[in-house]
N, CA, C and O atoms as CSV, one atom per row, in Angstrom:
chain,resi,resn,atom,element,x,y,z
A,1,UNK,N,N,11.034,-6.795,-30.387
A,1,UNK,CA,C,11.407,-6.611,-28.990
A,1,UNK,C,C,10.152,-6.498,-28.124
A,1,UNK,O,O,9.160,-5.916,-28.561
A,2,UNK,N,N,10.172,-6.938,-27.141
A,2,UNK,CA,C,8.871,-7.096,-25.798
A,2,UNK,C,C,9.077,-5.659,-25.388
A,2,UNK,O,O,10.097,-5.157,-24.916
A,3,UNK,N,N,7.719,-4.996,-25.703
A,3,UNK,CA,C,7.737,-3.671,-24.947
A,3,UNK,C,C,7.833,-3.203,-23.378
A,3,UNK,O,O,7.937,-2.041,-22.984
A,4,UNK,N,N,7.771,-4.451,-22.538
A,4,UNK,CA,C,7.866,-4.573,-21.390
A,4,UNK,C,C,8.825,-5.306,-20.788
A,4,UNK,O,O,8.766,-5.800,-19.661
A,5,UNK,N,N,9.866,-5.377,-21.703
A,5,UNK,CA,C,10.693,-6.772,-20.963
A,5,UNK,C,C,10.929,-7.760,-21.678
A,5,UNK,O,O,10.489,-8.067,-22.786
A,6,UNK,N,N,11.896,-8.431,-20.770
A,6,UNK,CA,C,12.197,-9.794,-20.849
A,6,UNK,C,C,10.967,-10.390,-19.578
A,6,UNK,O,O,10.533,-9.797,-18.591
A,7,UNK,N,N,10.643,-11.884,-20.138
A,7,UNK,CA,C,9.738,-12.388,-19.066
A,7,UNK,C,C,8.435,-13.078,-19.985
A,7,UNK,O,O,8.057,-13.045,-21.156
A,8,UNK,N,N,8.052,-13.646,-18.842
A,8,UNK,CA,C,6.479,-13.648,-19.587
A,8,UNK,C,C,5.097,-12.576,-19.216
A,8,UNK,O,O,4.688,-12.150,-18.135
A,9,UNK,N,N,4.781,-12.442,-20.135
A,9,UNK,CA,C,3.554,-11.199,-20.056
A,9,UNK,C,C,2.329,-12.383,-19.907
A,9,UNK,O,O,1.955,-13.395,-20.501
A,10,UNK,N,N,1.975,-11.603,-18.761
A,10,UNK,CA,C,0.269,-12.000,-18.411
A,10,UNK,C,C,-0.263,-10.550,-17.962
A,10,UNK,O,O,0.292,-9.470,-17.759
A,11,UNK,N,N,-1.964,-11.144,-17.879
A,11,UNK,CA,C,-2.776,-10.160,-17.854
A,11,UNK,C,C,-3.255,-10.328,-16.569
A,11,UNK,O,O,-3.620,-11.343,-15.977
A,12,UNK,N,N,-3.150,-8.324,-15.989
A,12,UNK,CA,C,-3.499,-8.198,-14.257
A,12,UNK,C,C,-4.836,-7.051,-14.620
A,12,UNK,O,O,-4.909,-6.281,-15.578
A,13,UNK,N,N,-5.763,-7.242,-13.563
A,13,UNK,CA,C,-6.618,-5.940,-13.725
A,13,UNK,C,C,-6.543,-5.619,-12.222
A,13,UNK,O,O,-6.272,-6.292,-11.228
A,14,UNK,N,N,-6.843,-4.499,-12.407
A,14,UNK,CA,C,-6.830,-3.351,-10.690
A,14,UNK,C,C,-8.138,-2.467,-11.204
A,14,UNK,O,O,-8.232,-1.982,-12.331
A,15,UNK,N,N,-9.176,-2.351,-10.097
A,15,UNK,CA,C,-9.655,-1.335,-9.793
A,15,UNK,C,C,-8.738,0.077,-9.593
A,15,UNK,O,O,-7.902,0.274,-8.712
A,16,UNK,N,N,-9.122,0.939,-10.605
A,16,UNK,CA,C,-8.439,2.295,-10.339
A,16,UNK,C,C,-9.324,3.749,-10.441
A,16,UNK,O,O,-10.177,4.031,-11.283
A,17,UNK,N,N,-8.861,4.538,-9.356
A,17,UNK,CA,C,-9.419,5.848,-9.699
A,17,UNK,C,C,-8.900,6.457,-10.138
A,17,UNK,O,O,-7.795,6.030,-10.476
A,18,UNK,N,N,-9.281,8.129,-10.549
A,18,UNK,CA,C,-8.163,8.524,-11.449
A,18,UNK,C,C,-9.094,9.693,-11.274
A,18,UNK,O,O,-10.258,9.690,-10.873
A,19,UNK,N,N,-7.977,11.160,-11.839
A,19,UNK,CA,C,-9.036,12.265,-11.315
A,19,UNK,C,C,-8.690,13.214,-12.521
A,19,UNK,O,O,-7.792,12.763,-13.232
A,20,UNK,N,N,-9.165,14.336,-12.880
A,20,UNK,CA,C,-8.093,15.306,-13.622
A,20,UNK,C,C,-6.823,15.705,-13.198
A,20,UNK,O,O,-6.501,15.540,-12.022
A,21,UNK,N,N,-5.960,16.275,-14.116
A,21,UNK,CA,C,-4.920,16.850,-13.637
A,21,UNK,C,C,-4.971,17.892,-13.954
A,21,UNK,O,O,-5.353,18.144,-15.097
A,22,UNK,N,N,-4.562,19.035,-12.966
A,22,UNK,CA,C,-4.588,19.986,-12.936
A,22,UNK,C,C,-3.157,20.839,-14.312
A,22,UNK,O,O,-3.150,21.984,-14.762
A,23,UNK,N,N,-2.540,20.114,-14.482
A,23,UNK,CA,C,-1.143,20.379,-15.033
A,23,UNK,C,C,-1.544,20.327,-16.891
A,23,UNK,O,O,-1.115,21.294,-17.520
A,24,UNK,N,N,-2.215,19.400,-17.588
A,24,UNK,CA,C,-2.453,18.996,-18.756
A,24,UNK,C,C,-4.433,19.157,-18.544
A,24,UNK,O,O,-5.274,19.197,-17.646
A,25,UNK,N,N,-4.324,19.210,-20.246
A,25,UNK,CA,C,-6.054,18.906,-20.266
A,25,UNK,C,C,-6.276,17.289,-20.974
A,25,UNK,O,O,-5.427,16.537,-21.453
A,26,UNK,N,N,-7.532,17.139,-20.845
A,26,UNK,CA,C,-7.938,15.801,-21.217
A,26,UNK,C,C,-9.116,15.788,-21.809
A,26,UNK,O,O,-9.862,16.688,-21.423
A,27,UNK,N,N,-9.494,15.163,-22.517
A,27,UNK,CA,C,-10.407,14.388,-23.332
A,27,UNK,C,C,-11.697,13.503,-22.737
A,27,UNK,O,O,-12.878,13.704,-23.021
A,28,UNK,N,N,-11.101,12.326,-21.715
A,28,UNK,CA,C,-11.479,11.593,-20.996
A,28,UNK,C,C,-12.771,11.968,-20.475
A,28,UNK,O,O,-13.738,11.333,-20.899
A,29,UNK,N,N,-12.991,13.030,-19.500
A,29,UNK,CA,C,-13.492,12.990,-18.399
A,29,UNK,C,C,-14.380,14.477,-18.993
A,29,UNK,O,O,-13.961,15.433,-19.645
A,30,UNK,N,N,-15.617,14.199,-18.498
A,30,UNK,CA,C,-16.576,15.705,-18.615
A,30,UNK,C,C,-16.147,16.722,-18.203
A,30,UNK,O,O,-15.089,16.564,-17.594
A,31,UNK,N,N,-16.564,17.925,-18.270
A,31,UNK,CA,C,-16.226,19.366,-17.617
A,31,UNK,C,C,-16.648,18.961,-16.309
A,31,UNK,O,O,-15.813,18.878,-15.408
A,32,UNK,N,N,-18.092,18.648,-16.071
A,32,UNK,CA,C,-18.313,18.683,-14.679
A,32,UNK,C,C,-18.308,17.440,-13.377
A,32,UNK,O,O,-18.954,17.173,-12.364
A,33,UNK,N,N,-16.936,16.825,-14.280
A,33,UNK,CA,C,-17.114,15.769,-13.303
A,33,UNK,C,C,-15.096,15.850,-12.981
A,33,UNK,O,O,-14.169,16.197,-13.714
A,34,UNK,N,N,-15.133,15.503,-12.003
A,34,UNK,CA,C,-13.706,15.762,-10.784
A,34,UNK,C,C,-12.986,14.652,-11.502
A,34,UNK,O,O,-12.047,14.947,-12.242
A,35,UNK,N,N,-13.391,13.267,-11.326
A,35,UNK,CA,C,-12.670,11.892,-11.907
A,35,UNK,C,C,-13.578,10.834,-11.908
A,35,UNK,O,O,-14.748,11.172,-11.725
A,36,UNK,N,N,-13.345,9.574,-12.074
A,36,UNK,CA,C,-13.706,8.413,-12.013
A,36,UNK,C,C,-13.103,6.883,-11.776
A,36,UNK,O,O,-11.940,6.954,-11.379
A,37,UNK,N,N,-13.563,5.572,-11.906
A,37,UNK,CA,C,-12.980,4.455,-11.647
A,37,UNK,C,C,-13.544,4.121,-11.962
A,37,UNK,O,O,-14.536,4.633,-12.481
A,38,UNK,N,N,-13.119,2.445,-11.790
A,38,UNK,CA,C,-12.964,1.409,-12.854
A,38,UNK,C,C,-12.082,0.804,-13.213
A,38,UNK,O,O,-10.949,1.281,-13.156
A,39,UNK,N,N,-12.359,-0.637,-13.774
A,39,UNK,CA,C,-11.345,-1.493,-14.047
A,39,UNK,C,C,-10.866,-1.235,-15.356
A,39,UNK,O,O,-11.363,-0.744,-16.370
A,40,UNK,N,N,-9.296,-1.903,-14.919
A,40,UNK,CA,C,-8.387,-1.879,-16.197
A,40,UNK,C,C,-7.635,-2.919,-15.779
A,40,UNK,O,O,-7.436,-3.297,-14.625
A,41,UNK,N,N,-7.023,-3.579,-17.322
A,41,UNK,CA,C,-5.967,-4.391,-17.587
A,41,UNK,C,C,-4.930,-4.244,-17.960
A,41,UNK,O,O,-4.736,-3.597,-18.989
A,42,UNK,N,N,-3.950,-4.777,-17.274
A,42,UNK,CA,C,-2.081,-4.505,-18.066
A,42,UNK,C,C,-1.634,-5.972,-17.723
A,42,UNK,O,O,-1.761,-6.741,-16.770
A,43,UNK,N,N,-0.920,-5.987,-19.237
A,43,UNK,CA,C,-0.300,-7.095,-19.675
A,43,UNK,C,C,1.484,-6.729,-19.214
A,43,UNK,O,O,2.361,-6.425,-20.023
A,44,UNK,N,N,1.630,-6.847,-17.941
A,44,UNK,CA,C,2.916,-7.246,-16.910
A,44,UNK,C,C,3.628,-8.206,-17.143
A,44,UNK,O,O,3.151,-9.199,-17.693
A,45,UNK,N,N,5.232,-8.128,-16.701
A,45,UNK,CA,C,5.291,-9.905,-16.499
A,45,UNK,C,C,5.399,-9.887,-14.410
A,45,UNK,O,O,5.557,-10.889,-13.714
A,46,UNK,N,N,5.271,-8.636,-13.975
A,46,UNK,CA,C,4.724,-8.982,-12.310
A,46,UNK,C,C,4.117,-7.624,-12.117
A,46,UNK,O,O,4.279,-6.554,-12.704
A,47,UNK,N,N,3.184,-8.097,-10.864
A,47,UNK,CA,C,2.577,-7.642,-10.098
A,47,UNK,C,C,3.173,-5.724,-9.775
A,47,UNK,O,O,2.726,-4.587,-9.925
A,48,UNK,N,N,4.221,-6.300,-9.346
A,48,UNK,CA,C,4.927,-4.766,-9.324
A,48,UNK,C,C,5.010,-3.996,-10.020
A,48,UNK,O,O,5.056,-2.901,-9.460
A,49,UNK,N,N,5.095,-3.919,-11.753
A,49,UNK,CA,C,5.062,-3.269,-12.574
A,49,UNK,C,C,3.414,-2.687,-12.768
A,49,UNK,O,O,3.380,-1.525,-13.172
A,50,UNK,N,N,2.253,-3.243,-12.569
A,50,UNK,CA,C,1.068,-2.715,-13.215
A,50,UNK,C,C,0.670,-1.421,-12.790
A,50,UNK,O,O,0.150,-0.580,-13.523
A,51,UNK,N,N,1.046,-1.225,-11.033
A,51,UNK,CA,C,0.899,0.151,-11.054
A,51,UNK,C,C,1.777,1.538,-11.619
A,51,UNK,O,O,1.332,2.686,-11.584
A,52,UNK,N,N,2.852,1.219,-12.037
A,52,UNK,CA,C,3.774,1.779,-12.738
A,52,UNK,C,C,3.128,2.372,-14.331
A,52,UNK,O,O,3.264,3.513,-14.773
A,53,UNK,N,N,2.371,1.150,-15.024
A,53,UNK,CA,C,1.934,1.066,-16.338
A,53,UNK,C,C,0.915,1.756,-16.043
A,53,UNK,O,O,0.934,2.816,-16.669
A,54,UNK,N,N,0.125,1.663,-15.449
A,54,UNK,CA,C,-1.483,2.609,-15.390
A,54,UNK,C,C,-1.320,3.830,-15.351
A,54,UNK,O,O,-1.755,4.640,-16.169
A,55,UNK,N,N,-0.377,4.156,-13.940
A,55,UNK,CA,C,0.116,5.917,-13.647
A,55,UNK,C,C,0.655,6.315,-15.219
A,55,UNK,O,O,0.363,7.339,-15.836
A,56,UNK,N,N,1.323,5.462,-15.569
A,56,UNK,CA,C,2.153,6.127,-17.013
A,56,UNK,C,C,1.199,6.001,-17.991
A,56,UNK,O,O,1.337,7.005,-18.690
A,57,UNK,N,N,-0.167,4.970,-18.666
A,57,UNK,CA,C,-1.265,5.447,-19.586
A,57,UNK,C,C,-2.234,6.549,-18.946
A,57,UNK,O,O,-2.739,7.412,-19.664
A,58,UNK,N,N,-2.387,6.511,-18.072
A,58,UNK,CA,C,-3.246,7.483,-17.299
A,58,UNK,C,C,-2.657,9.236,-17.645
A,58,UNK,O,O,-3.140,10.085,-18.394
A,59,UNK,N,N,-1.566,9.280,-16.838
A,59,UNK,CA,C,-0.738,10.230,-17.156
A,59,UNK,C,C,-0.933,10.627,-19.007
A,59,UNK,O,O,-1.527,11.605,-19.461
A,60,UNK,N,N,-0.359,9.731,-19.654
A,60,UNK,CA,C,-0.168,10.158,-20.916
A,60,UNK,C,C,-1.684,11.014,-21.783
A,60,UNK,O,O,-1.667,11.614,-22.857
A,61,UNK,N,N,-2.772,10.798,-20.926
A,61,UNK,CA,C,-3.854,11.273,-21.270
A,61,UNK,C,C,-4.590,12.353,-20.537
A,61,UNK,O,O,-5.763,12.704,-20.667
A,62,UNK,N,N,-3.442,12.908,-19.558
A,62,UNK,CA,C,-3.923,14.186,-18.706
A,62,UNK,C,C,-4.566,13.948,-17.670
A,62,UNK,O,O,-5.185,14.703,-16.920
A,63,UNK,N,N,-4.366,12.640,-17.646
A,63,UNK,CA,C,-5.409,12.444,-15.947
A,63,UNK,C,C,-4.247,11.678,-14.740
A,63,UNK,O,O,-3.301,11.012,-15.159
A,64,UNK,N,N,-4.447,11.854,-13.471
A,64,UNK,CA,C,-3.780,11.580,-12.557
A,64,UNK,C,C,-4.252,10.152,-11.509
A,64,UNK,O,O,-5.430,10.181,-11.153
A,65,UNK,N,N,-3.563,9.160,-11.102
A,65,UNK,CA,C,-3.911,8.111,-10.466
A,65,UNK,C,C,-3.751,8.421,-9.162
A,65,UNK,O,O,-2.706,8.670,-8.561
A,66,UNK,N,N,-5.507,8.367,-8.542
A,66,UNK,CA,C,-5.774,8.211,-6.598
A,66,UNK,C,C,-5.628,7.484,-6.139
A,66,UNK,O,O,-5.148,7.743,-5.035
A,67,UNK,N,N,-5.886,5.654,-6.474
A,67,UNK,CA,C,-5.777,4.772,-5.933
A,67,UNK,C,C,-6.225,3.485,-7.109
A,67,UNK,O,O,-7.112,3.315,-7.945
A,68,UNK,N,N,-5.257,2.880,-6.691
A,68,UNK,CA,C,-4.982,1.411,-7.928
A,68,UNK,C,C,-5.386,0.193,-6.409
A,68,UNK,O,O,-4.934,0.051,-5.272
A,69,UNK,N,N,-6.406,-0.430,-7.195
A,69,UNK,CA,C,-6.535,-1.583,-5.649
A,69,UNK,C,C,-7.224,-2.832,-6.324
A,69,UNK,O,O,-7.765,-2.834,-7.429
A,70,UNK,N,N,-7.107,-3.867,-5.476
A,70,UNK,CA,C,-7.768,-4.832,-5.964
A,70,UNK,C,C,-7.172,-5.901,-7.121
A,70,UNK,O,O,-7.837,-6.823,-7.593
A,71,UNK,N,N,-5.685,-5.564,-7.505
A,71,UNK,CA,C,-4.814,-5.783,-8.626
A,71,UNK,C,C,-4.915,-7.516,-8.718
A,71,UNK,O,O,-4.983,-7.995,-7.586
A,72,UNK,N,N,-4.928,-8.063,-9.297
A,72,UNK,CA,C,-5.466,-9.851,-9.687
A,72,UNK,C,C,-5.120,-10.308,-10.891
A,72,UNK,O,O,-5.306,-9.641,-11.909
A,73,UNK,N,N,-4.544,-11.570,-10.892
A,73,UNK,CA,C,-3.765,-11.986,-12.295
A,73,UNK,C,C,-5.180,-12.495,-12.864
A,73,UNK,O,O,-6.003,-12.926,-12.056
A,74,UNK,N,N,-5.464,-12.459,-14.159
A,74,UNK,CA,C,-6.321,-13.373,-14.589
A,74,UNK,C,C,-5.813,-14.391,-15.988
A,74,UNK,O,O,-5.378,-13.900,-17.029
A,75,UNK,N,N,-5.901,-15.196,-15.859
A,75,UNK,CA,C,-6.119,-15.759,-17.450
A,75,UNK,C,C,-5.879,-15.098,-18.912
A,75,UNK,O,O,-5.097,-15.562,-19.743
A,76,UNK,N,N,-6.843,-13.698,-19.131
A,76,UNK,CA,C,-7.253,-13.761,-20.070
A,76,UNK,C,C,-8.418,-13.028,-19.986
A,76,UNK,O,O,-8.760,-12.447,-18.956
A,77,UNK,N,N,-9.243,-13.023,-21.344
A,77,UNK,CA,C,-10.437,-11.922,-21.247
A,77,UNK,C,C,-11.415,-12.442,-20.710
A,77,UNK,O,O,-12.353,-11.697,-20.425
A,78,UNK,N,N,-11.523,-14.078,-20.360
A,78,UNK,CA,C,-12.727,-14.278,-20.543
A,78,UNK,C,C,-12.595,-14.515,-18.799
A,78,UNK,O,O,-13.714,-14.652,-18.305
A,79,UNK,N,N,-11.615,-14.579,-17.918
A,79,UNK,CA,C,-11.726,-14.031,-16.609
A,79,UNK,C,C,-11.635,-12.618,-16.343
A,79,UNK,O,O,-11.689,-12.350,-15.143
A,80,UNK,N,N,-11.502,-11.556,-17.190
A,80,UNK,CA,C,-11.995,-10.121,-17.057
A,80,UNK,C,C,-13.325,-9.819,-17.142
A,80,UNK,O,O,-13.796,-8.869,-16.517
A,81,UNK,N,N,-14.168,-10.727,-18.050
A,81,UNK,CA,C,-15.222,-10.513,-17.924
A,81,UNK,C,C,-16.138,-10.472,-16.940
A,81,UNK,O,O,-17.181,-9.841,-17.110
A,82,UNK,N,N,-15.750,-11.470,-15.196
A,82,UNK,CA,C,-16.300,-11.332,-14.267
A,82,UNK,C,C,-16.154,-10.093,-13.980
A,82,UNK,O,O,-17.252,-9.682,-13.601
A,83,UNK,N,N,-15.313,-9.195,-13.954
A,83,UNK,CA,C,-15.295,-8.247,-13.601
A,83,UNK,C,C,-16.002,-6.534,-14.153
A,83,UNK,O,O,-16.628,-5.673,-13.536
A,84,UNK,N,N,-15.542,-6.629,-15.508
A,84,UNK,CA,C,-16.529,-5.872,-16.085
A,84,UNK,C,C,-16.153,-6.345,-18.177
A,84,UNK,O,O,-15.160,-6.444,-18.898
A,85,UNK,N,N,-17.400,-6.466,-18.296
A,85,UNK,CA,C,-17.449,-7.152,-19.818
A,85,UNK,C,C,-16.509,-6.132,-21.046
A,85,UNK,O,O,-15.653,-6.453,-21.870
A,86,UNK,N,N,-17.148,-4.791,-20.692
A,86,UNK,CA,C,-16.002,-3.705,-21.941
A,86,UNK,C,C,-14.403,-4.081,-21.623
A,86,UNK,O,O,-13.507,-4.282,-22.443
A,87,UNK,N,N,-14.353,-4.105,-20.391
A,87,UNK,CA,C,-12.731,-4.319,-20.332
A,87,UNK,C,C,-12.299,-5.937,-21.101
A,87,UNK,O,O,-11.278,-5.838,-21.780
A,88,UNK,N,N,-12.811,-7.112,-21.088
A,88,UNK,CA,C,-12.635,-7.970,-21.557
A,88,UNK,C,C,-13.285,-8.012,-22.811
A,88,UNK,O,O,-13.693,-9.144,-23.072
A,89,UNK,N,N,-13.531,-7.123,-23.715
A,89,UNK,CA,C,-13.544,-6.787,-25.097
A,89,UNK,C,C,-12.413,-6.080,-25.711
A,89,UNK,O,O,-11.794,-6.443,-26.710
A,90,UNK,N,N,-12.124,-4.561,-24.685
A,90,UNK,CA,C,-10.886,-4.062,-24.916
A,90,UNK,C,C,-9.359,-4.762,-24.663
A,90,UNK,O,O,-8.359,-4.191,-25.098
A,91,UNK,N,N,-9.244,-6.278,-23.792
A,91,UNK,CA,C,-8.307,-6.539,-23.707
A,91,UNK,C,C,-8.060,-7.739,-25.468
A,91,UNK,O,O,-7.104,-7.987,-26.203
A,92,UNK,N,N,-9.548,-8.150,-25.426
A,92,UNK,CA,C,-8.901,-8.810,-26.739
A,92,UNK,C,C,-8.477,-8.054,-28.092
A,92,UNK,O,O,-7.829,-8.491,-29.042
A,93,UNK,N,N,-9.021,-6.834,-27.895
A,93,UNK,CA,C,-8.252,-6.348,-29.217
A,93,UNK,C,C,-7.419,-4.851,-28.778
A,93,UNK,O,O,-7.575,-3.633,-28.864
A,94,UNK,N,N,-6.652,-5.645,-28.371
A,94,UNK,CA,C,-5.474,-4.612,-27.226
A,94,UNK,C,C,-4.625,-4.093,-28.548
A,94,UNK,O,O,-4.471,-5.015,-29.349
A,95,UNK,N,N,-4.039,-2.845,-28.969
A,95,UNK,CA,C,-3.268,-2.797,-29.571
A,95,UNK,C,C,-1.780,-3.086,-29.589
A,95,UNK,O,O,-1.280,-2.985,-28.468
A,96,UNK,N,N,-0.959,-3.408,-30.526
A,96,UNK,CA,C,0.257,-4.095,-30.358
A,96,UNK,C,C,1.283,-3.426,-29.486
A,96,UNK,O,O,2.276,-3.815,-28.873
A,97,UNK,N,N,0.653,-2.232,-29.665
A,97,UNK,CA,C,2.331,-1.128,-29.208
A,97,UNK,C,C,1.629,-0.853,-27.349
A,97,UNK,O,O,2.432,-0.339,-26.570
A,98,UNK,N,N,0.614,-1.108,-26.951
A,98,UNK,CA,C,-0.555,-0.913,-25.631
A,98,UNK,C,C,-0.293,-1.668,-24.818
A,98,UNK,O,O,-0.359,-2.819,-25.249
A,99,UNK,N,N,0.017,-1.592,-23.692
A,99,UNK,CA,C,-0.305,-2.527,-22.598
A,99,UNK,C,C,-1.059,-2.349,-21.013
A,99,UNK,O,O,-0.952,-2.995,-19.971
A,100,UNK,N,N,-1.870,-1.126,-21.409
A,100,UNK,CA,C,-3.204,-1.048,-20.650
A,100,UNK,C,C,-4.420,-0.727,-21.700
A,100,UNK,O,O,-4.486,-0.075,-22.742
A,101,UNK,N,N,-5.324,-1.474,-20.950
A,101,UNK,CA,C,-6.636,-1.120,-21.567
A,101,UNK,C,C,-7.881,-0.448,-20.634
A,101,UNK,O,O,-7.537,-0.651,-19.469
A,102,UNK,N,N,-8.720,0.012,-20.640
A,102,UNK,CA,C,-9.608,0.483,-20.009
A,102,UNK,C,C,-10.712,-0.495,-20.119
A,102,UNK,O,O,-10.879,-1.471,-20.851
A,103,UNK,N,N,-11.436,0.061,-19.153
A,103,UNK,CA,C,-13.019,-0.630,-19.136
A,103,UNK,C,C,-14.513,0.360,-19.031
A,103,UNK,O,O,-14.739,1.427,-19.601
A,104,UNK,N,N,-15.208,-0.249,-18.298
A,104,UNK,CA,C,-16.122,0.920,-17.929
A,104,UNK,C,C,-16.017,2.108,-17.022
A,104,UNK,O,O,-15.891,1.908,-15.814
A,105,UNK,N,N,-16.042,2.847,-17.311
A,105,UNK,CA,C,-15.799,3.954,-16.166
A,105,UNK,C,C,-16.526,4.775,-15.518
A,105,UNK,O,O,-17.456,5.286,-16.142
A,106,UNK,N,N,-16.414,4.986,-14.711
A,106,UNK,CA,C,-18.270,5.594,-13.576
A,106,UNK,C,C,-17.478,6.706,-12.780
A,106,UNK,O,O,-16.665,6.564,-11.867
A,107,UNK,N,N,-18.028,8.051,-13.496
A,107,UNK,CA,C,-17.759,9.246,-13.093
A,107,UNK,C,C,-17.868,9.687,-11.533
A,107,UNK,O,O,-18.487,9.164,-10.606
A,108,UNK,N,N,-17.078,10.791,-11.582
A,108,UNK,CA,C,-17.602,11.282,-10.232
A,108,UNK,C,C,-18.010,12.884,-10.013
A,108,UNK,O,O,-16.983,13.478,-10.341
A,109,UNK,N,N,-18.942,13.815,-9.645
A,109,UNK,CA,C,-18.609,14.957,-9.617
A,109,UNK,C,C,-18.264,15.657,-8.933
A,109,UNK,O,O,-18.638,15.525,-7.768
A,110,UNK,N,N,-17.360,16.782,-9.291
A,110,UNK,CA,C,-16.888,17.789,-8.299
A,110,UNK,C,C,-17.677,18.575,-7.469
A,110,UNK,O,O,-18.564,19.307,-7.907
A,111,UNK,N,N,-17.389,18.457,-6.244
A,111,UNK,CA,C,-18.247,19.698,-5.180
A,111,UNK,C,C,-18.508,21.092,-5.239
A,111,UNK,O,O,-19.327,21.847,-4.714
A,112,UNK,N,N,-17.075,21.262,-6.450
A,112,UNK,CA,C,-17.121,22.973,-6.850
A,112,UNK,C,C,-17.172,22.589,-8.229
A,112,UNK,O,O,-17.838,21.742,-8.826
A,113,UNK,N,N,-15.965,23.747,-8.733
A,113,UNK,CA,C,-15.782,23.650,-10.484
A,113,UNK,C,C,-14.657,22.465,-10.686
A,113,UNK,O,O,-13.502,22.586,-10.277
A,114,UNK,N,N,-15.135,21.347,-11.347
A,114,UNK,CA,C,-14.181,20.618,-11.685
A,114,UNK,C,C,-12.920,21.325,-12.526
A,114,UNK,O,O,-11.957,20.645,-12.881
């Protein structure tokens, strides 16, 4: 069964930020840093669904989504790679049951105590 549907699955990446959540702890992100961004990929069959999929991998790892932008169908990995090269490594060996992947991610720090 298609974990996403009926349809065809292609691959979208969005610039996304993402911050801690105050509610769960995480792994992800340093003590002293608030959040970060960066690109990621989800294998959709539209546009409408990818921000849905990010909030929900994001979420599942204790962190919260600020802003998803920039969202663009590509090809494949080797048009992710214009964008940032780890993410078009992580999309080719995407796991079966996965349909976001991460990329590079560039911290941010908090003004107080993260």
């Amino acid at each position: 069964m298609d974990p996403i549907g009926a349809g065809t699955r292609r691959w979208w990446v969005a610039l996304v930020t993402f911050e801690r959540s105050k509610k769960r702890t995480q792994s992800i992100l340093p003590a002293d840093c608030q959040g970060a961004c960066g690109w990621m990929a989800c294998l959709a069959t539209a546009e409408e669904e990818v921000g849905d999929r990010i909030e929900i991998a994001l979420g599942a790892v204790g962190l919260k989504t600020v802003e998803i932008q920039d969202v663009t169908s590509v090809q494949g990995p080797e048009e992710a790679d214009e964008f940032d090269d780890h993410l078009a490594q992580n999309m080719e060996n995407l796991e079966q049951t996965k349909t976001v992947v991460w990329g590079t991610i560039h911290l941010y720090r908090a003004d107080s105590d993260a």
